[in-house]
N, C-alpha and C positions, 0 to 999 in steps of 0.2 A: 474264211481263208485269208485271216492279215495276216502280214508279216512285219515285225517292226522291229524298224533301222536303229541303229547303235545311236544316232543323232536324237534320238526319243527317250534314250535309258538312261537313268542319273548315272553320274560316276563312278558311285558305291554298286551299283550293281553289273558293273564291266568285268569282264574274268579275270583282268588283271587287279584288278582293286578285292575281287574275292581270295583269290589264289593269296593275292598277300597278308588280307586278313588271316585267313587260316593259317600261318604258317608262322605269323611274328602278334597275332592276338585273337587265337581263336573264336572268345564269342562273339566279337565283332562279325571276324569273315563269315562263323555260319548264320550270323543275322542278315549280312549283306546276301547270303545265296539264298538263304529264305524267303526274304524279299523280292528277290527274281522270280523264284518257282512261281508265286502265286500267280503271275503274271503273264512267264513266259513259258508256254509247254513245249517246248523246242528242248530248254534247258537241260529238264530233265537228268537224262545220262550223262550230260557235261560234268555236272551238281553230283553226282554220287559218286562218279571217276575223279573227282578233285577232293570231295569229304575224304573217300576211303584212302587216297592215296597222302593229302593231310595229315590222316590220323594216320596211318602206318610212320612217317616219317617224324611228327611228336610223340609217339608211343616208343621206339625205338629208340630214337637220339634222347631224347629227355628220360629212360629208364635207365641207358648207359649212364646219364649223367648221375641218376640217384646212386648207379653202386658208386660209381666212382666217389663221387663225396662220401657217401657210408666209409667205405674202406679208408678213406682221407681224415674222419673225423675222428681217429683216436692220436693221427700224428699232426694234426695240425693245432696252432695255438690257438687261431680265433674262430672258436666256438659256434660264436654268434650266425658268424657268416654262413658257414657251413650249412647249418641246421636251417637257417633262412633259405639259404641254395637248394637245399634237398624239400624244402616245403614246395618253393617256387616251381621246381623241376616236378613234383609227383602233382603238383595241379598241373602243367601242360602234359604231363603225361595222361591224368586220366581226361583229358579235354582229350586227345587224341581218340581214344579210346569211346566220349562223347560222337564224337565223327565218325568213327568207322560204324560205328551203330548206325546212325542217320545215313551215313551213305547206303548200308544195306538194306537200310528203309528203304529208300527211295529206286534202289534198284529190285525191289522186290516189288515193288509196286508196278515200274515200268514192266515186268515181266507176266503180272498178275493184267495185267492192263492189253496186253500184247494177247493171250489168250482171249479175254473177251471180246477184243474187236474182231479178233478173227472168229468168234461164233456170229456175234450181233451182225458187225457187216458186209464179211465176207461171206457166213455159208448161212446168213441172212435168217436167223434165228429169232423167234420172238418170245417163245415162251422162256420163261428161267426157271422152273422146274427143267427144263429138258437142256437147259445151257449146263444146269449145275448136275447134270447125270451124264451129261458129255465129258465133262471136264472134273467128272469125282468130286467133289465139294459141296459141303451144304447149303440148301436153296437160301437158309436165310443169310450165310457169308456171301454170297454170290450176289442178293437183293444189297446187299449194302454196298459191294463195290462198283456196282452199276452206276446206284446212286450218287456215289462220289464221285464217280465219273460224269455222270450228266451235270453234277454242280460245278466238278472242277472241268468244265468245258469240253471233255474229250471224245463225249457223243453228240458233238454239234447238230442240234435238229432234232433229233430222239425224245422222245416221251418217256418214261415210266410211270407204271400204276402198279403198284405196291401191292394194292388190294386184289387185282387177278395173275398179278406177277409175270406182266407182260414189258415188253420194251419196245417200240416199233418206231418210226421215222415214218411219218404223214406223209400222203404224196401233194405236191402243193401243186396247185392250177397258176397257168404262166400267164401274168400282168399281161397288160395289152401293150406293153415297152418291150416284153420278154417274145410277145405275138411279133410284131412287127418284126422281130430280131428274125424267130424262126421261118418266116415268109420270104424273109428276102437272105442272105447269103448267111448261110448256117457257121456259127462256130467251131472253131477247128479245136477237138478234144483230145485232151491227154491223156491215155489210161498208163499206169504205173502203180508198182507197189511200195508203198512206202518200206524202208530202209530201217524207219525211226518204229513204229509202231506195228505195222505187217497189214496195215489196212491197203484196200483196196481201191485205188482212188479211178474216177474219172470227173476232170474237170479242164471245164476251161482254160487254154493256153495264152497268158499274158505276160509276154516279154521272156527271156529267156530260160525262167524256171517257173517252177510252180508249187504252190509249198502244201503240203498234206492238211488236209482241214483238220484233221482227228488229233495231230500232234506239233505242226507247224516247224514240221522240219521240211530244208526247200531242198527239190532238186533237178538238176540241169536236164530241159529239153531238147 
């Protein structure tokens, strides 16, 4: 359950250093938002609302730009330029076209990701034969994006075993730091659903919000 402050992010991965990549030198910016993802699972939906809307806006203006030169290049004299114009514009165009693809990546994923947590830890599922017969999908599509999910952090605590195609979160025995907590004045607990991912969270209330472990989006207590 971190959360981590903008005082910690390089500058290339700030949304306004993305946002202006994508727009004035695309593979820059989807490199700087790629470099987030890995890091920040909050991001996420930010990262696929700013690809897709990227690319909609170089796919568009920069396709206007190719007729328009087309149409220009039998009455204009220099040649050269033109044709250099209409190069430069159908590569930000399909750079555009680049983005909206990866943004529907990545919002396919968030949605793909949204259903598993709600089998795994809301209606607390373990087997993935019976995940992947809930949700129509083949056992072994379903084994794989588990897996990506437990690597890319978004079943914090979860196990997976492949081999009897189970998923489960261990119950852990509480430290004698955790003893002494529960003995003397109990923690005051959050329960909420997350916003970001549909998990179901209960956790400790520290300071004004509390950020979902499952996707690290924070929200006001």
């Amino acid at each position: 359950m971190l959360f981590r402050s903008m005082q910690n992010r390089p500058w290339y991965q700030s949304g306004w250093a993305i946002v202006f990549g994508l727009l004035f030198f695309w593979p820059l910016g989807l490199l700087f938002a790629l470099l987030r993802l890995k890091g920040d699972r909050s991001f996420h939906k930010f990262a696929a609302r700013a690809l897709r809307l990227a690319g909609y806006i170089l796919l568009i203006t920069c396709s206007i730009g190719v007729l328009g030169l087309i149409i220009d290049l039998q009455s204009t004299a220099d040649v050269d330029s033109s044709v250099g114009g209409i190069v430069f514009a159908t590569i930000f165009a399909a750079g555009g076209m680049v983005l909206l693809r990866k943004g529907s990546d990545i919002l396919a994923g968030i949605k793909r990701r949204q259903i598993l947590i709600n089998q795994i830890v809301n209606q607390q599922l373990t087997s993935i034969d019976e995940i992947a017969s809930h949700i129509n999908k083949p056992v072994g599509e379903v084994l794989f994006d588990i897996q990506e999910m437990a690597q890319g952090g978004f079943l914090p605590g979860y196990q997976v075993d492949p081999q009897s195609r189970r998923v489960w979160r261990p119950i852990s025995t509480p430290t004698a730091a955790q003893g002494a907590t529960l003995s003397g004045r109990a923690p005051e607990l959050v329960q909420f659903t997350c916003t970001g991912c549909g998990a179901r969270n209960q956790l400790q209330k520290n300071g004004p919000r509390v950020v979902c472990e499952f996707c690290d989006v924070a929200v006001a207590v």
